[in-house]
N, C-alpha and C positions, 0 to 999 in steps of 0.2 A: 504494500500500500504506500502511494505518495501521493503528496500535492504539489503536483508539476505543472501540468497541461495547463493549470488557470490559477499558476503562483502570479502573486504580484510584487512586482519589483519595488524594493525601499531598502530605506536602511535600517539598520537595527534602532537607531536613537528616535526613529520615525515613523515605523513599521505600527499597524492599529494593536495593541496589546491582547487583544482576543483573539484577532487572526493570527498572531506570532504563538501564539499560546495552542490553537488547535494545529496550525502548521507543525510545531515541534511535537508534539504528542503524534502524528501520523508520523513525520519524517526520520525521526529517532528515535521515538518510546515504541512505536509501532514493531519494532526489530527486537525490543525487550518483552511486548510482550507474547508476539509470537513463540519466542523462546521460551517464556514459562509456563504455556500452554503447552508445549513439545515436549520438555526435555526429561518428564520423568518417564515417558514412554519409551524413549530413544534410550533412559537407561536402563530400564526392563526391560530392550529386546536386545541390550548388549553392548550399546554406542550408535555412532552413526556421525552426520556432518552436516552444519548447518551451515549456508553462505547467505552473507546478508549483504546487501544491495548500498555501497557508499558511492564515489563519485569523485572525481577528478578536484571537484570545486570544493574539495578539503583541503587543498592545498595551494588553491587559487583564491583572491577576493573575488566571493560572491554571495556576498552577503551574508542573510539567514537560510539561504538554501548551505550554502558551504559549512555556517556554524551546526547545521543539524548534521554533516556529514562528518564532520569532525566527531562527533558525539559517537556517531555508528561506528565509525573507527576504534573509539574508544572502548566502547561498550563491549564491540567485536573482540578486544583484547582482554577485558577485563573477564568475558563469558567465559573466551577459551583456557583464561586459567580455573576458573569455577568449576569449569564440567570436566576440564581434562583427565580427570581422574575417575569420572563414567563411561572415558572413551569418548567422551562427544567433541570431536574436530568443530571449532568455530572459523571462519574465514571472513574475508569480506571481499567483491567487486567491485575496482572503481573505475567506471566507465566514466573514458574523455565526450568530449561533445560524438552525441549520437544521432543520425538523422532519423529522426522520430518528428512527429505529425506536432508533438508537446513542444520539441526544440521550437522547432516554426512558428509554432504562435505564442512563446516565451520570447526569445532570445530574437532582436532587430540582425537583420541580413547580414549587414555593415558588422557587428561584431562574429558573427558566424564567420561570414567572411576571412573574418583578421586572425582568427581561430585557426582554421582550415591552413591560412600563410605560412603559420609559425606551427604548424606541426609537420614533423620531417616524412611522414606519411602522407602527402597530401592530400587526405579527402577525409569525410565525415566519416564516422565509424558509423556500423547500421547494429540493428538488434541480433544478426548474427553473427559478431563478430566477438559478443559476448559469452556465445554458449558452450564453445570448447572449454575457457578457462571454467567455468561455471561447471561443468561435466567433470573435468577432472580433480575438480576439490570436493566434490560431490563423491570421484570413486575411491575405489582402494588406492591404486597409484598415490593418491596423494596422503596414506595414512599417518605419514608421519609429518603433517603440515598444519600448524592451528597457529592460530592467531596470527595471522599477516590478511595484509590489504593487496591486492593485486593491481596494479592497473593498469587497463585494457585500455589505451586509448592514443595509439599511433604515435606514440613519443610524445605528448605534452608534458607528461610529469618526467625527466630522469633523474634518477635519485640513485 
């Protein structure tokens, strides 16, 4: 669950206090509480791997979408020490800008644009360019992998 497609642009000192408030409870608590709705399942059947959904704009200024992903970062690291001892792999994906229908009616052209420039891949990433890293922290292959942030997104972040 996010509120993307019809986020609105402000800043944190300006942003309306209710919308920042249901904003964050979708875009960051939404990942905590999926996970306590799961995790005692996952360790009654032995372990398993949860990959939660963060975002290039953790590392970039973008606002309160960025400050909620920072959060999922966090939380992603804080879970995977919590459950690691259930066996439960926590992860996180952070997709760079994605050409999604949400981008489009978010994000003006002009910085898409400027985006697309300065990334050494040059072009938008799409929704399938997501799902192998997503599949492989999902499988075995990746059992011995928790807590880390991945990010998928054509060289905008290197770290």
């Amino acid at each position: 669950a996010a509120i993307y497609g019809d986020m609105k642009l402000n800043l944190l000192l300006s942003v309306d206090w209710d919308y920042y408030k249901k904003f964050m409870s979708v875009n960051m608590d939404g990942a905590l509480i999926v996970t306590r709705a799961v995790w005692k399942h996952m360790r009654k059947a032995g372990g398993g791997s949860i990959v939660n959904q963060s975002s290039t704009a953790a590392w970039t200024y973008s606002s309160f979408y960025g400050l909620a992903k920072v959060g999922v970062n966090g939380l992603t690291q804080q879970l995977a020490t919590e459950l690691g001892g259930a066996n439960i792999r926590v992860n996180a994906i952070a997709p760079g800008p994605i050409d999604t229908d949400a981008t489009k009616n978010v994000t003006p052209d002009v910085i898409v644009e400027d985006m697309v420039k300065r990334l050494p891949l040059k072009r938008m990433g799409t929704p399938q360019d997501l799902v192998g890293a997503c599949l492989y922290l999902l499988s075995d292959d990746a059992s011995w992998v928790t807590g880390q942030i991945f990010n998928i997104d054509g060289g905008q972040v290197i770290r």
